[in-house]
N, C-alpha and C positions, 0 to 999 in steps of 0.2 A: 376798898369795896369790890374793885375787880377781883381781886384777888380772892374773896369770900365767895364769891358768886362762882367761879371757875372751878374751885376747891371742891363747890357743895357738888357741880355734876361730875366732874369727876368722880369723886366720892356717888354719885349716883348710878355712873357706867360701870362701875367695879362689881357694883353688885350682882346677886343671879337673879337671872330673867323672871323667877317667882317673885322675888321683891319689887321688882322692878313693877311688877304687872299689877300688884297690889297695891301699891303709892301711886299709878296712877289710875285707878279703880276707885281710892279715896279721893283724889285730886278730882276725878270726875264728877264724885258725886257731892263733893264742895261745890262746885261751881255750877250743879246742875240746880241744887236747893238755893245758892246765891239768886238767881238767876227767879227762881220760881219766887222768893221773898220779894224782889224789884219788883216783877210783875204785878205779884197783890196790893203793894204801895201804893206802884202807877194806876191799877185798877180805883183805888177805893179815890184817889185826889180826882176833884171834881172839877173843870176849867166852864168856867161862864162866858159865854158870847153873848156880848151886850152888841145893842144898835142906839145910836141919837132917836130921844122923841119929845119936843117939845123943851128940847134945852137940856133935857136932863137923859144918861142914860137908862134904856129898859132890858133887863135880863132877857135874851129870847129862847136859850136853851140852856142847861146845863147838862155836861155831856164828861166823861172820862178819856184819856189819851186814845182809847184806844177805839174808841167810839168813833170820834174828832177824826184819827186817821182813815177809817173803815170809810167813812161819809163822806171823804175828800175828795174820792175818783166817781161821787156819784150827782155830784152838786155841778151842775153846769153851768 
């Protein structure tokens, strides 16, 4: 597996700096759309914070990750 993995950059430094600059132009914008799908995931799941009321839990907000974190440094 080392040995694949050494092969592949090598085999990647060989090449000219136009190829070079293209693979990772592609790699960037893989990882740019990875990146932006997580996000809309994490956006849409929805986390409930419940509290104890009379024995039983009650929902008192429903909020998304990103919400949750933004609210964190504002809640004292």
């Amino acid at each position: 597996m080392r040995e694949k993995i050494k092969k592949f950059f090598l085999s990647v430094l060989s090449q000219d700096m136009g190829k070079q600059a293209r693979q990772v132009e592609i790699l960037t914008l893989v990882v740019f759309l990875f990146l932006l799908i997580t996000v809309g995931v994490l956006w849409q799941y929805q986390i409930e914070l419940t509290a104890p009321k009379d024995g039983s839990r009650v929902v008192v907000a429903r909020l998304n990750i990103f919400e949750l974190l933004l609210s964190k440094g504002q809640v004292r």
